[in-house]
C-alpha positions in Angstrom: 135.4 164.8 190.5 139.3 165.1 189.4 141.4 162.2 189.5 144.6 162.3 192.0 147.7 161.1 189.9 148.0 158.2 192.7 144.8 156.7 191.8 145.7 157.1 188.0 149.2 155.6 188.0 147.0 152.9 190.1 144.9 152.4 187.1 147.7 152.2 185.2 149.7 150.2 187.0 146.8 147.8 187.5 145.9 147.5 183.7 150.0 146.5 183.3 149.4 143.5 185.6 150.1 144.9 189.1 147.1 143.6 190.9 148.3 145.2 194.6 147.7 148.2 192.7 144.3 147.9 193.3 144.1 148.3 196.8 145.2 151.6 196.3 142.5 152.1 193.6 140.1 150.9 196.6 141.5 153.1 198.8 141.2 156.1 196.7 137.4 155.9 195.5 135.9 154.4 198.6 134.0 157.2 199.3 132.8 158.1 195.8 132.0 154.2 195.3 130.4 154.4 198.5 128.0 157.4 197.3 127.2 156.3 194.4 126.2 153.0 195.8 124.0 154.5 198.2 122.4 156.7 196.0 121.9 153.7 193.2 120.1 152.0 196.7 117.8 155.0 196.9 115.2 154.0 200.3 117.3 150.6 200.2 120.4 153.0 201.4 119.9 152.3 204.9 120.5 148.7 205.3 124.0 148.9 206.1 124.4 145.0 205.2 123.0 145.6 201.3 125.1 148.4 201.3 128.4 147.1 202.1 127.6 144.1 199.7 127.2 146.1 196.9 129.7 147.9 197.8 132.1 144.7 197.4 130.0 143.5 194.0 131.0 147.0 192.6 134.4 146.4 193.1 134.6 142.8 191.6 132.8 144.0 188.7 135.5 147.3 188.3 138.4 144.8 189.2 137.4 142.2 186.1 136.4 145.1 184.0 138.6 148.4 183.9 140.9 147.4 181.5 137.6 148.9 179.4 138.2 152.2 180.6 140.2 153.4 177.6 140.6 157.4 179.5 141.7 157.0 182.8 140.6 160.5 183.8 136.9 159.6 183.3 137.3 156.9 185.8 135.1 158.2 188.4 132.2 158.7 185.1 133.2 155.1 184.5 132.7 153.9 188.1 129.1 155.8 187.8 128.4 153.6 185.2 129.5 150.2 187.1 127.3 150.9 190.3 123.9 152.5 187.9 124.5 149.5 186.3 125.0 146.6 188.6 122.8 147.8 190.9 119.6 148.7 188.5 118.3 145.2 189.5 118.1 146.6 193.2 116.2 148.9 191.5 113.8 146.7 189.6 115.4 147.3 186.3 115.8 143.5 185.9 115.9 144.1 182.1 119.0 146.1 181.7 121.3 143.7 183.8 121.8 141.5 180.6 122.8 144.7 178.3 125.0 146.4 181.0 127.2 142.6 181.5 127.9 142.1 177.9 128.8 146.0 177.8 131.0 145.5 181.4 132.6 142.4 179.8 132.6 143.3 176.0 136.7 143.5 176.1 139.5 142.3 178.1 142.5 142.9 179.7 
């Protein structure tokens, strides 16, 4: 999936401390976040509730953690590798939750 450049001078923006310039980052990858999410979910994707609430969780974790995206045009890679992530223990992966937080939260803004 290619990038528009409003969602990457979003990134931008947001990595240089212009936190409205998430919503546009929201507003931009809702539907891929949304995918994603529902395929991480697998039979689970139905329950509209889990769903949406996973939905949010993905976003906190990408709002605290995409000043680690060092190439904004793999974003959407990057996002991939938020919801996989966060979402394994959905999956009963309880064992790579641990990894995957210290690798979301291995640098800062």
């Amino acid at each position: 999936m290619n990038i528009t450049n409003q969602l990457r001078e979003a990134i931008l923006n947001y990595k240089n401390g212009d936190e409205e310039a998430f919503f546009v980052i929201r507003e931009e990858s809702e539907d891929y976040v949304s995918k994603c999410v529902k395929g991480a979910l697998k039979e689970q994707a139905d329950n509209e509730e889990l769903v949406l609430s996973a939905i949010d969780e993905v976003y906190l974790e990408m709002k605290e953690n995409i000043c680690n995206l060092s190439n904004v045009d793999s974003f959407f890679g990057w996002v991939s590798f938020v919801v996989n992530q966060k979402l394994s223990v959905a999956n009963g992966n309880e064992d790579i939750i641990e990894e995957s937080d210290a690798l979301l939260s291995a640098a800062s803004c």
